[in-house]
BAFI-810263 format. One record per residue: residue number from 1; y, x, z of N, C-alpha, C in turn. Coordinates in steps of 0.05 Angstrom, whole numbers, plus 32768, in hexadecimal, padded with zeros to 4 digits. Atoms other than C-alpha are relative to their C-alpha. Layout:
N
REC    i    ny    nx    nz   cay   cax   caz    cy    cx    cz
REC  NUM     Y     X     Z     Y     X     Z     Y     X     Z
...
***
This chain:
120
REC    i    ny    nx    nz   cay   cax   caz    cy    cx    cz
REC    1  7FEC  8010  7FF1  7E90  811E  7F04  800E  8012  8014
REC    2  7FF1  7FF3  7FEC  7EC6  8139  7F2F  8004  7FFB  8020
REC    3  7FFE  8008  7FE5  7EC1  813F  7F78  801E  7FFA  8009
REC    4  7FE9  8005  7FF8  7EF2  8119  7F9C  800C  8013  800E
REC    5  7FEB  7FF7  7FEA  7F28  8134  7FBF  8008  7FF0  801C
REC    6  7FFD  800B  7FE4  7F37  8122  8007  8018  7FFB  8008
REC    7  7FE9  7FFD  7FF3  7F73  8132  8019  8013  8016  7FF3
REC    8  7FF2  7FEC  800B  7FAF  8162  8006  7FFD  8018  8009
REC    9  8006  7FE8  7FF7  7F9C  819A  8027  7FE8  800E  7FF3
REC   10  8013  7FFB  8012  7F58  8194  8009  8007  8006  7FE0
REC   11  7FF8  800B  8021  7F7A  8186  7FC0  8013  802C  7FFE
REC   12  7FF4  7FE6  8007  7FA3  81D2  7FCE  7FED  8015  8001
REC   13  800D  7FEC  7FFA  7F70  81F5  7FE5  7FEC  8009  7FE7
REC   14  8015  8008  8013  7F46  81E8  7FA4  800A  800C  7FEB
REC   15  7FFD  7FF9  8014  7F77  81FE  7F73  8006  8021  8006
REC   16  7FFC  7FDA  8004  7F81  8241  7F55  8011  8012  8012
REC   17  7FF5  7FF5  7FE7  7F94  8276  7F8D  8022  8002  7FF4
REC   18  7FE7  7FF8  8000  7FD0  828B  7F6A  8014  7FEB  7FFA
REC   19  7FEB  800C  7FFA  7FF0  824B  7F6E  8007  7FEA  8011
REC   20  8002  8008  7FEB  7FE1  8233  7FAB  8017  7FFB  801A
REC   21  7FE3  8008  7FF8  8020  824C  7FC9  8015  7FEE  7FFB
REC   22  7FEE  8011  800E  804D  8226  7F9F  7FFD  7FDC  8003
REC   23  7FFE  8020  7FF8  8026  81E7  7FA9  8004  7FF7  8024
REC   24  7FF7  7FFC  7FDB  8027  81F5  7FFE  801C  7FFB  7FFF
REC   25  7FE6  8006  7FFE  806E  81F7  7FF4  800E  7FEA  7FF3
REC   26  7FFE  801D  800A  8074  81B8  7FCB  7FF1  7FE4  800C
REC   27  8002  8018  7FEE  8050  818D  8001  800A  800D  801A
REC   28  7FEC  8000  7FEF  807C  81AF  8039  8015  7FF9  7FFA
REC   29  7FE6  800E  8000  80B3  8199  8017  8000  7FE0  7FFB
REC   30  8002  8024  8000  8099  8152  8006  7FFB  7FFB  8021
REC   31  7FFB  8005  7FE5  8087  8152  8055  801F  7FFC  800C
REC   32  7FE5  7FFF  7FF7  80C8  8169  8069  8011  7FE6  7FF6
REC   33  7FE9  8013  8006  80F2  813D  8040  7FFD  7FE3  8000
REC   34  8008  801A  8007  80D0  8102  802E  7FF3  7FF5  801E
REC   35  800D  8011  7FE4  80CA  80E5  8077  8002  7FE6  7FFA
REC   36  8008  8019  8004  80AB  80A8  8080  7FE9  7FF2  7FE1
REC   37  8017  8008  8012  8082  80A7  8043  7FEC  8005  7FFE
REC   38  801C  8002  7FFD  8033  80A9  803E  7FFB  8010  7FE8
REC   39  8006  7FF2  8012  8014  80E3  8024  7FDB  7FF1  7FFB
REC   40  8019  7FFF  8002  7FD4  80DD  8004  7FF7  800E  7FE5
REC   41  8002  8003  8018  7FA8  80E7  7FC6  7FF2  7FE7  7FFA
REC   42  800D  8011  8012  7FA0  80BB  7F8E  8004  800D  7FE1
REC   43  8005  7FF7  801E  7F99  80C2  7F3F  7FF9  8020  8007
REC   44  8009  7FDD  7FFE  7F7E  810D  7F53  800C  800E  800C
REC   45  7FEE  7FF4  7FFB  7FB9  8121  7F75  8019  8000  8018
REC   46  7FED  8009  7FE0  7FF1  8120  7FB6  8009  7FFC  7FF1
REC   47  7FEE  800B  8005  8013  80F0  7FB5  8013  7FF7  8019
REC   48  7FF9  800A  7FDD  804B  80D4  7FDF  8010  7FE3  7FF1
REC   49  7FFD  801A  8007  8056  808B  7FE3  8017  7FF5  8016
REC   50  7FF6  800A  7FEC  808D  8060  8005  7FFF  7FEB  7FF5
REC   51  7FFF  8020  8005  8086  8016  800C  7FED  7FFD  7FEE
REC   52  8016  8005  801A  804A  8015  7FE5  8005  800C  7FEA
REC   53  8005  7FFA  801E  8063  8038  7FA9  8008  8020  8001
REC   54  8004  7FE8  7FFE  8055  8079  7F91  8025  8010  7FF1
REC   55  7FE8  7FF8  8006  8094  80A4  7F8D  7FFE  8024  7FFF
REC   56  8005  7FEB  7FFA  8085  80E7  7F92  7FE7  800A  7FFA
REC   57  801B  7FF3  8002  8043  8110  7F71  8004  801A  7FFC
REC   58  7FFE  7FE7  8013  8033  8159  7F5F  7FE2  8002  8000
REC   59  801B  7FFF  8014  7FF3  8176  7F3B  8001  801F  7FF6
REC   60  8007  7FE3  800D  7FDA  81B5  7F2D  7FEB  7FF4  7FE4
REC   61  8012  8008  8015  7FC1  81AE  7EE7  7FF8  8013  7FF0
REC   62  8009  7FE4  8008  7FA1  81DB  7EB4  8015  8011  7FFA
REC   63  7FEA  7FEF  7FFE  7FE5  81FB  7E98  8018  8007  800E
REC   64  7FEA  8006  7FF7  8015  81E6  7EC8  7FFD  7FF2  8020
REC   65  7FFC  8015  7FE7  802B  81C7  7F0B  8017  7FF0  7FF7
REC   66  7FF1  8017  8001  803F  8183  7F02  8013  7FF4  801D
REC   67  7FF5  8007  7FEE  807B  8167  7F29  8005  7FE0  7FF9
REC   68  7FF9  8015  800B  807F  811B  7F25  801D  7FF1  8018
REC   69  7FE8  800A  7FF5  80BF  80F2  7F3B  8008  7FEC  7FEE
REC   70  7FF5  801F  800A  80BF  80A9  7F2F  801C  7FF1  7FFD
REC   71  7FED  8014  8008  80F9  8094  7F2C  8018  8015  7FEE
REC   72  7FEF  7FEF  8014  8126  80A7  7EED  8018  8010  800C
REC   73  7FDE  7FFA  7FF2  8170  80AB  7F0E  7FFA  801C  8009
REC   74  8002  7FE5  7FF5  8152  80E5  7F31  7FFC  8017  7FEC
REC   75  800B  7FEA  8010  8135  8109  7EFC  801B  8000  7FEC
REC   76  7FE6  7FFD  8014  8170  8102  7EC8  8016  800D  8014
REC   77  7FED  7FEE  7FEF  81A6  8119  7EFF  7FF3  801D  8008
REC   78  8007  7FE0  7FF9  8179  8159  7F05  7FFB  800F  7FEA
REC   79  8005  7FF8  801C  816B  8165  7EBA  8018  801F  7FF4
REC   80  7FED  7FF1  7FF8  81A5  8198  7EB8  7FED  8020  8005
REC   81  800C  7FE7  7FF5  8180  81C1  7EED  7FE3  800D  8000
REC   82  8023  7FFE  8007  813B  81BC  7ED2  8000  8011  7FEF
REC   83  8002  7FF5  801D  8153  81E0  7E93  7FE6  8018  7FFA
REC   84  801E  7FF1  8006  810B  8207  7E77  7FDE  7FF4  800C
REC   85  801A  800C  8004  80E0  81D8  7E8E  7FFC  7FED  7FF1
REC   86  7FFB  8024  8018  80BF  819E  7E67  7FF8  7FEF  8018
REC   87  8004  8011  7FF4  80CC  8161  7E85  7FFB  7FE2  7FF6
REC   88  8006  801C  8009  80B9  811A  7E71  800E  7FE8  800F
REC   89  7FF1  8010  7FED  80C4  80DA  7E8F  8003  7FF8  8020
REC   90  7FFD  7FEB  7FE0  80B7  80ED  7ED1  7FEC  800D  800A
REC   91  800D  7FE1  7FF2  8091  8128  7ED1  8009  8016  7FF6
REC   92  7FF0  7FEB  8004  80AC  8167  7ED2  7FE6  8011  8002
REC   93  8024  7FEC  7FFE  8074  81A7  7EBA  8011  801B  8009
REC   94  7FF8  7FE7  7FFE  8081  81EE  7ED6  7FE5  800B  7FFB
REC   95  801D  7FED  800A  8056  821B  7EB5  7FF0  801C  8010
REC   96  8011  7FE9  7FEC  804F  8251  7EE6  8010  7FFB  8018
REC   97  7FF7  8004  7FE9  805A  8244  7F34  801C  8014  8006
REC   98  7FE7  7FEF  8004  8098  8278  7F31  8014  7FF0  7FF2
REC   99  7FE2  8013  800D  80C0  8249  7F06  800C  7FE6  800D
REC  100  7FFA  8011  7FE9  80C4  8217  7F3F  801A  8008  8006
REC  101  7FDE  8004  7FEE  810B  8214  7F56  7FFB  7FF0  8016
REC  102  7FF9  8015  7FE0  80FF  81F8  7FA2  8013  7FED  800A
REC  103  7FE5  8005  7FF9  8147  81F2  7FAC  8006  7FDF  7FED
REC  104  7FF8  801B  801E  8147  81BA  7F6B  7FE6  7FF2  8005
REC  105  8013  8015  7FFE  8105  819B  7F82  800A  7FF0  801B
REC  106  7FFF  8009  7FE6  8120  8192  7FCD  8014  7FE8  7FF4
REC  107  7FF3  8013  800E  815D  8173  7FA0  7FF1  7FE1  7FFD
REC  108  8010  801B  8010  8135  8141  7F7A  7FEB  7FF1  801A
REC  109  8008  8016  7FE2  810A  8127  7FC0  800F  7FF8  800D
REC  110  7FEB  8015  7FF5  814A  8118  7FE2  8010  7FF2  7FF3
REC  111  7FF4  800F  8018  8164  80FD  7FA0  7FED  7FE3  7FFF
REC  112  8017  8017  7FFD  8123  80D3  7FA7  8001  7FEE  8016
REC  113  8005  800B  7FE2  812C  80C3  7FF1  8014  7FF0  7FFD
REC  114  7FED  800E  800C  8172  80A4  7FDA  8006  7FEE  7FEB
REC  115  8003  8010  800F  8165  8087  7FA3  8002  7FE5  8009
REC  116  800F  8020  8001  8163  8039  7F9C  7FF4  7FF9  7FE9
REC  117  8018  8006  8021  813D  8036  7F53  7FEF  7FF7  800D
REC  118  8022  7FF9  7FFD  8100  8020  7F56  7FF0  8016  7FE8
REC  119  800F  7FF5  8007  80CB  804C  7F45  7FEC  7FF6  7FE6
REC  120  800D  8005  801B  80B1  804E  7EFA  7FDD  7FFA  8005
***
């Protein structure tokens, strides 16, 4: 069984060193942007929630860091600038922390913070 995780700090510190940076800089930018929403973990992973619903996750997983972003509108108006990653219906995989585009994630959280969708 897998020990829980506590918290996001706990949840970075745990994964593999060399992509530690990449996820540090993907909950300073969910801090930064996404004011007013509640970080926490659930399903294994930070998440950030507003109004009760989850809008915002990422995930260090075995091949990849997962970016999730509930609500479509956002993710189809960024599809364009995602070009080389695989993305689904709203998760986006980067396979090595270097293929992160910041600049197009900060996009897609204030694409999220604007949004009116609801969240898939």
């Amino acid at each position: 069984m897998k020990k829980a995780i506590a918290d996001v700090a706990s949840y970075i510190a745990q994964a593999p060193a060399e992509r530690r940076p990449a996820l540090e800089r993907l909950r300073g930018l969910c801090k930064n942007v996404l004011r007013g929403y509640e970080e926490s973990i659930e399903y294994g992973m930070p998440i950030y929630k507003r109004d009760g619903q989850m809008e915002i996750a990422f995930a260090s997983q075995k091949q990849y860091i997962s970016l999730y972003v509930t609500k479509h509108d956002v993710v189809n108006r960024h599809r364009k600038a995602l070009k080389g990653c695989s993305i689904g219906k709203s998760c986006i995989r980067y396979k090595r922390p270097e293929q992160i585009d910041f600049d197009v994630v900060k996009s897609l959280l204030r694409g999220t913070v604007e949004s009116h969708s609801k969240p898939c």
